[in-house]
py3Dmol code that shows the C-alpha trace and the ligand (Angstrom):
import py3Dmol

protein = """\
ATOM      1  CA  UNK A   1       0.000   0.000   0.000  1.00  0.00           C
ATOM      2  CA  UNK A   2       1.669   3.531  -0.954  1.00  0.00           C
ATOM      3  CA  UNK A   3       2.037   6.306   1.652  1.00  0.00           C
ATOM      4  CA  UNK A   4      -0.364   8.980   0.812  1.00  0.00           C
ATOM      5  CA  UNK A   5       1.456  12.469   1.305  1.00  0.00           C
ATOM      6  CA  UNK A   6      -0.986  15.547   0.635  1.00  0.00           C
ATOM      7  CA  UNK A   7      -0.095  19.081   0.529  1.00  0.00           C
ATOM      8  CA  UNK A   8      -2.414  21.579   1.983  1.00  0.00           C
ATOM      9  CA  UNK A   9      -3.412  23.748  -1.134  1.00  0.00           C
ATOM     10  CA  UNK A  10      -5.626  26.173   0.822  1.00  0.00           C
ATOM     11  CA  UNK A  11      -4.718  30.102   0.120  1.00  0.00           C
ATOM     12  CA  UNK A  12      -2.749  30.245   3.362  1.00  0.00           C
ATOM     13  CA  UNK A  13      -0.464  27.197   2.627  1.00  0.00           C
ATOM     14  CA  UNK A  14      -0.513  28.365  -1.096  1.00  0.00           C
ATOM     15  CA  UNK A  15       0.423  31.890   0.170  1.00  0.00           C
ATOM     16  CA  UNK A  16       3.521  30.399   2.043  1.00  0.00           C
ATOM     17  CA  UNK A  17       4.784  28.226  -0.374  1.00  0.00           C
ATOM     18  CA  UNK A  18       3.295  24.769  -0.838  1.00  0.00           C
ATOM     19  CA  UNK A  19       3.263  24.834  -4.884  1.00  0.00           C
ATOM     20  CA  UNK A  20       7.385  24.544  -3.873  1.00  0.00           C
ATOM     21  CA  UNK A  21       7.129  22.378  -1.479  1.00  0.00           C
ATOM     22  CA  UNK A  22       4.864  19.976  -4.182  1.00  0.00           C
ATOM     23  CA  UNK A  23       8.037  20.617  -6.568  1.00  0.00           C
ATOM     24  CA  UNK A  24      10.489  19.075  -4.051  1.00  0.00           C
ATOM     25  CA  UNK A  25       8.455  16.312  -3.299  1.00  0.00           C
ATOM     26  CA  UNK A  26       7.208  15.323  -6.615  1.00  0.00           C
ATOM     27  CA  UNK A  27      11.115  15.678  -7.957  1.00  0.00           C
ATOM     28  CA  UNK A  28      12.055  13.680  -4.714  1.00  0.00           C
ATOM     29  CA  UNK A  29       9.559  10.909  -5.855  1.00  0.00           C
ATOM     30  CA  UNK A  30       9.471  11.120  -9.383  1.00  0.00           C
ATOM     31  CA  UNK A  31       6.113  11.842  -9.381  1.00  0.00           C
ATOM     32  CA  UNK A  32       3.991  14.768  -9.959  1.00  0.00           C
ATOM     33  CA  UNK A  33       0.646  15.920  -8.284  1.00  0.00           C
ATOM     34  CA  UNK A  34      -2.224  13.507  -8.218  1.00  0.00           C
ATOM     35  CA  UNK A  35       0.128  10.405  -9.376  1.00  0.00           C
ATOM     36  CA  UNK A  36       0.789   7.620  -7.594  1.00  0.00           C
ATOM     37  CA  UNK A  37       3.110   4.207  -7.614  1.00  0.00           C
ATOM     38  CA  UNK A  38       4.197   2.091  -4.742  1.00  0.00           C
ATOM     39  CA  UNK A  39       5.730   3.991  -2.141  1.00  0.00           C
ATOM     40  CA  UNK A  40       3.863   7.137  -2.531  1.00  0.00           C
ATOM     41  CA  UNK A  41       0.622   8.736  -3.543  1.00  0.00           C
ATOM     42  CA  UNK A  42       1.018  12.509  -3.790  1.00  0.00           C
ATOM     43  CA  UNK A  43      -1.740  14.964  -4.221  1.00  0.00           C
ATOM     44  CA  UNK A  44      -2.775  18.502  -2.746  1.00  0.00           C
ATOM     45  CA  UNK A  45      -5.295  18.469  -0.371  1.00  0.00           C
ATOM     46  CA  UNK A  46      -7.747  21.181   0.683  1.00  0.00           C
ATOM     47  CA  UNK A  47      -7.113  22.992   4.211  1.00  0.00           C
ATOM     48  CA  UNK A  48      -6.291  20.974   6.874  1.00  0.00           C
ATOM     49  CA  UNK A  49      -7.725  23.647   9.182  1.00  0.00           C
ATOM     50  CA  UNK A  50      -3.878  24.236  10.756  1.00  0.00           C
ATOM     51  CA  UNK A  51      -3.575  27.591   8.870  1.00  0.00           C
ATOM     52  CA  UNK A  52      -1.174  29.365  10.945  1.00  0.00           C
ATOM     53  CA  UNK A  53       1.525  27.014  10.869  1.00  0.00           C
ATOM     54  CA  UNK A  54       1.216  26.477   6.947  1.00  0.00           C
ATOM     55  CA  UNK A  55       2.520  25.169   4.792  1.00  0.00           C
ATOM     56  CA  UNK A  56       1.130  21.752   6.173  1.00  0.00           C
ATOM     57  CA  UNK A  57       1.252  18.364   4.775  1.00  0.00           C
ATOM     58  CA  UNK A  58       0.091  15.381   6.333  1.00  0.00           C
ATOM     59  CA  UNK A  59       0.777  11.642   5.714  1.00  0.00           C
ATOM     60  CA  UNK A  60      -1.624   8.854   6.219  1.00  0.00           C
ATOM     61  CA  UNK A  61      -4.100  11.005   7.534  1.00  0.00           C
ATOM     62  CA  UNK A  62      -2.288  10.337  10.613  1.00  0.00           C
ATOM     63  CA  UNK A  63       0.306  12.485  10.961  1.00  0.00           C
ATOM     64  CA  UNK A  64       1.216  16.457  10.504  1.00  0.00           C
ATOM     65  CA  UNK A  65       4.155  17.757   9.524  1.00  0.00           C
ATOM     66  CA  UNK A  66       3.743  21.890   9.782  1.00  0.00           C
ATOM     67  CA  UNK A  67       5.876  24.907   8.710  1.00  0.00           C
ATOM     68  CA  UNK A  68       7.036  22.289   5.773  1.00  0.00           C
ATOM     69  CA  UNK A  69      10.275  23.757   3.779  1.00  0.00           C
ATOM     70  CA  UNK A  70      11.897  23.202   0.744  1.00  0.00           C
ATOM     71  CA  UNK A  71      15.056  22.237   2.897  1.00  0.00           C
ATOM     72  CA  UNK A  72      14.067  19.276   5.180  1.00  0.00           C
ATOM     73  CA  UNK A  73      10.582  18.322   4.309  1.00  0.00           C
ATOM     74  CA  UNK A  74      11.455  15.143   2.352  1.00  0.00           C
ATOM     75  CA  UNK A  75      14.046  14.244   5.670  1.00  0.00           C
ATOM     76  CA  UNK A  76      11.400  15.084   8.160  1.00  0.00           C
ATOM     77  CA  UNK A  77       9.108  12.660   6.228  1.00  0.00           C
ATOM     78  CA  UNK A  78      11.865   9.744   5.741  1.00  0.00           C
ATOM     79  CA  UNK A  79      12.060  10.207   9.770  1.00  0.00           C
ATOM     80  CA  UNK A  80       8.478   9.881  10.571  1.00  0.00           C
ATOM     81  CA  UNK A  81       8.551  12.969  12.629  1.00  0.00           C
ATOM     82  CA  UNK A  82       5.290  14.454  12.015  1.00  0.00           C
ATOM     83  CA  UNK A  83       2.445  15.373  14.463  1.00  0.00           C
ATOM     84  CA  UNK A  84       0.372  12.481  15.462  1.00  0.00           C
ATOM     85  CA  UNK A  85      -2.987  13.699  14.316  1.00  0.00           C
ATOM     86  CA  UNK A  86      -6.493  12.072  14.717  1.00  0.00           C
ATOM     87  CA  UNK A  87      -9.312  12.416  12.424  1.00  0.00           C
ATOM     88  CA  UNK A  88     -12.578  13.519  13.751  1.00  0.00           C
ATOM     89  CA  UNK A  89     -15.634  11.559  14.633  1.00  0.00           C
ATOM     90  CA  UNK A  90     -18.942  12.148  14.217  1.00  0.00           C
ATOM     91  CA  UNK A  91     -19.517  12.486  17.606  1.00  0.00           C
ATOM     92  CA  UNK A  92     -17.061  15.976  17.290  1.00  0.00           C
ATOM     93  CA  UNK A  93     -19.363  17.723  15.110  1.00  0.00           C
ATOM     94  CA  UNK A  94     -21.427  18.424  18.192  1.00  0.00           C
ATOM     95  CA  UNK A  95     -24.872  18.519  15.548  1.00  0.00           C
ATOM     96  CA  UNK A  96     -26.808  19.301  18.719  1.00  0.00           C
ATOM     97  CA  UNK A  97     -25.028  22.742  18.753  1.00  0.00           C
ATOM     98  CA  UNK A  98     -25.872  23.649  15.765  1.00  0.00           C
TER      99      UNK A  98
END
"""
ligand_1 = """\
4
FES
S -4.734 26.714 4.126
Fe -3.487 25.042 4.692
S -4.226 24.549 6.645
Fe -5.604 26.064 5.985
"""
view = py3Dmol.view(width=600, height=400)
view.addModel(protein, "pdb")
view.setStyle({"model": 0}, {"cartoon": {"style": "trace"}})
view.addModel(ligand_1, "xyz")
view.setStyle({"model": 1}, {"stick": {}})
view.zoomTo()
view.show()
C-alpha cells in the first residue's frame, strides 16, 4: 500500500509556499501531483484547518508535519517525525449545537 502524502493547497499554505514544497516532493519521488506508484501517492489536499503554521502536509491522515520547507521536508518525512494527528468523529461535530 503507498504512503499517501498531501499538501495543503488552501490560500494560506498556497500563500507560504506549498506549490514549492509539491516541486520538491514530486522531484524527490518522481512523481507529480495527483500520481501515484508504490511507495507514494502525492496529491494537494484542501485545508487541513492548521492555517497558521502552513505550509502543512500530512501523511496517512495520521500524521502532521507543519511549517514544511523546501530544505528538510522530504528528511522530516523519511524520519516519521510528524504530528500524530487524529481524524474527527462524528460524535465531534457536536450537531446538537448547531
Ligand atoms: S490553508 Fe493550509 S491549513 Fe488552511
Amino acid at each position: 500500500m503507498s504512503k499517501k502524502i498531501r499538501v495543503c493547497q488552501g490560500p494560506h499554505c498556497r500563500y507560504r509556499g506549498a506549490e514549492r514544497i509539491m516541486e520538491v516532493l514530486a522531484a524527490h519521488f518522481g512523481l507529480a501531483a495527483g500520481q501515484k506508484n508504490e511507495p507514494v501517492d502525492l496529491d494537494f489536499c484542501a485545508c487541513v484547518d492548521n492555517c497558521d503554521s502552513g505550509p502543512n502536509v500530512v501523511e496517512d491522515d495520521s500524521k502532521l508535519y507543519q511549517e514544511a520547507a523546501t530544505k528538510d521536508i522530504t528528511k522530516r518525512l523519511e524520519q516519521g517525525a510528524g504530528q500524530p494527528i487524529t481524524p474527527l468523529t462524528i460524535d465531534d461535530l457536536k450537531l446538537d449545537e448547531l
